[in-house]
N, C-alpha and C positions, 0 to 999 in steps of 0.2 A: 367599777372602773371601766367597765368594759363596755357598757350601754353608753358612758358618756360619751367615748369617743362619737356614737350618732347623734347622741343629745344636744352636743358642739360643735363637734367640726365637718361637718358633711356640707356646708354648701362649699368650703375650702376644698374637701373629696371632689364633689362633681363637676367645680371649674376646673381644678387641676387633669381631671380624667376627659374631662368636654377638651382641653387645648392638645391630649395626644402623652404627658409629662408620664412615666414611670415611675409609679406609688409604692415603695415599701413601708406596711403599717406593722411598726412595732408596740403592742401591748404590753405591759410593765408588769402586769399582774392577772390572774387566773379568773378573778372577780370570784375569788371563792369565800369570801368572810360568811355567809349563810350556808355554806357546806354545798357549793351548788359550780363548784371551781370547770366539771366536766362538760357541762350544761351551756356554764356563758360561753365557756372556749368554741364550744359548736354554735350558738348564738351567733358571734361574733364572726365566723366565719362566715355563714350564710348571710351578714347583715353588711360583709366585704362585697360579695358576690353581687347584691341587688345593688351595691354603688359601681359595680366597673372595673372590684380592684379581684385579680387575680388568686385564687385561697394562697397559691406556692408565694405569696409576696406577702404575707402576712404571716409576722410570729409573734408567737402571744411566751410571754417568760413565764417561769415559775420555780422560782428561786425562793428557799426558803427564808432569807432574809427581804425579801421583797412580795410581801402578802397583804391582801385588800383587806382595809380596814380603819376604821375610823383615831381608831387606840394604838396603828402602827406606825412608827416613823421608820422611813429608809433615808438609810446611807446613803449622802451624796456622792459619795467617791466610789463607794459598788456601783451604784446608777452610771456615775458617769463611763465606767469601765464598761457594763456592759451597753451603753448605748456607744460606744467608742466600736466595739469586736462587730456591730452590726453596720457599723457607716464604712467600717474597711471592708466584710464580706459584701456588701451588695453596691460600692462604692459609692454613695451620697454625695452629693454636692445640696443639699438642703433641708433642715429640722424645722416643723412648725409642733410648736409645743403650747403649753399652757405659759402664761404669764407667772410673777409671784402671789396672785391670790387665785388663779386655779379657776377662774368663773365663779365656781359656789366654796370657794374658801374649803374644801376638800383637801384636809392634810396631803395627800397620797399625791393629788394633783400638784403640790405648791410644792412637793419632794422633786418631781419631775421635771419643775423647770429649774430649781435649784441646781439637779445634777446634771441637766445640759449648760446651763452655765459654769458649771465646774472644769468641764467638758471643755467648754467655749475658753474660757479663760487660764487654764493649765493646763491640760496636755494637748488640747487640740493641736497640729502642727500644719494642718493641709488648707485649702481656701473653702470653706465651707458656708455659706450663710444659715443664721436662723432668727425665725421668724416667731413672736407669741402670738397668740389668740389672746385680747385685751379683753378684761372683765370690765363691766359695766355697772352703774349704781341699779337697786331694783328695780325702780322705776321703768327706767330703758330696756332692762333685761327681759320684764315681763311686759313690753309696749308692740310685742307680733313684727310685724312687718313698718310698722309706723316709723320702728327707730332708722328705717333705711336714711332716710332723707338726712337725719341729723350725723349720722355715722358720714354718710359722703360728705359731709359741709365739712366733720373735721380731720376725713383725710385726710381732704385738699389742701387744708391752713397747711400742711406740712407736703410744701413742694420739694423738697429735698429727697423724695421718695422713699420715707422712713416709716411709712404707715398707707395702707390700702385696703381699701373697702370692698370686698367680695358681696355681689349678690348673690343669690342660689337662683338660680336658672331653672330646677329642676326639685321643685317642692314634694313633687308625687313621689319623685323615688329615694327623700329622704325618710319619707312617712316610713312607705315600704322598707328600709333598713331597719330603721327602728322598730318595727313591727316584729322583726326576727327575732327581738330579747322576746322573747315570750313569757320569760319567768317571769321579767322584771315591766311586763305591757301590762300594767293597772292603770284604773281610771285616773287616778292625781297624773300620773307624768303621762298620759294621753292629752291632757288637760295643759299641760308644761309645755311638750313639743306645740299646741295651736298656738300659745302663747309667748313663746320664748322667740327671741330676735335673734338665737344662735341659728334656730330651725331656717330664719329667710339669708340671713347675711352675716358675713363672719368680718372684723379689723383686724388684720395683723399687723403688729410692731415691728421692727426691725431691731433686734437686742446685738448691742455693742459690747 
């Protein structure tokens, strides 16, 4: 869980951190399923660090009903409790999360945006926006930088401002974050980030 956050959303990270915006990154999970929980938690902070975002603005959970893993399902209603106690202490006015298939269809993933819509849709009380990161067929997914052109054509169909196309600006120091998983820096997902259209530009939805 904890790589993906670089895997996907980092050109979303270095726009938001390139206009000045105040980043609090909540991780959901330890990324411990290989027994390696202490490991990514330091990862993930130095992979904060090479994006701009402050380590004190990042917390990674570790709740024993909320553990990485393929065979784990989490509670929408704990999720949404504990992403709830994090938007009141650092006061949020904005969630970008995963869609409902998660990019790679990663149960763990498609729990988290379930429970921000939980979130979104029952107890939320305050004016909050949130935004997903849209999965794409694999085609696009693994087409680099290529898919930019198609992703901005079908922003724009949606003048309504319910969908936006982020470029990444700053390719070098997504590599660099990524680079931080150390555990998890093998040649296949070395091969993933050249390839993957998450690595150049991110969609996000507007979830209602």
């Amino acid at each position: 869980m904890l790589f993906h956050f670089c895997r996907f959303f980092t050109p979303t990270i270095n726009f938001l951190t390139s206009k000045g915006h105040n980043i609090q990154v909540l991780c959901l999970s330890t990324g411990g399923a290989e027994g390696k929980g202490n490991i990514r938690k330091r990862e993930l902070f130095q992979a904060c660090v090479a994006l701009k975002v402050p380590m004190q603005q990042v917390k990674i959970v570790d709740h024993p009903d909320v553990q990485d893993g393929f065979d784990k399902v989490w509670n929408h209603s704990l999720l949404a409790k504990i992403i709830e106690e994090e938007i009141t202490s650092c006061s949020i006015d904005m969630i970008i999360t995963f869609d409902c298939y998660g990019v790679s269809g990663h149960c763990n993933h498609r729990d988290v945006h379930y429970g921000v819509c939980k979130l979104l849709h029952d107890t939320l009380q305050r004016d909050i926006e949130v935004w997903e990161l849209v999965s794409t067929n694999i085609l696009r997914k693994y087409s680099g930088p290529v898919d930019i052109w198609l992703s901005i054509f079908l922003a724009m169909l949606h003048s309504n401002g319910t969908m936006h196309c982020i470029v990444n600006e700053n390719s070098r120091r997504s590599f660099k974050a990524m680079a931080q998983h150390s555990s998890q820096w093998v040649w296949f997902r070395k091969l993933f980030v050249v390839l993957s259209s998450y690595t150049y530009m991110n969609t996000l939805r507007k979830v209602r």
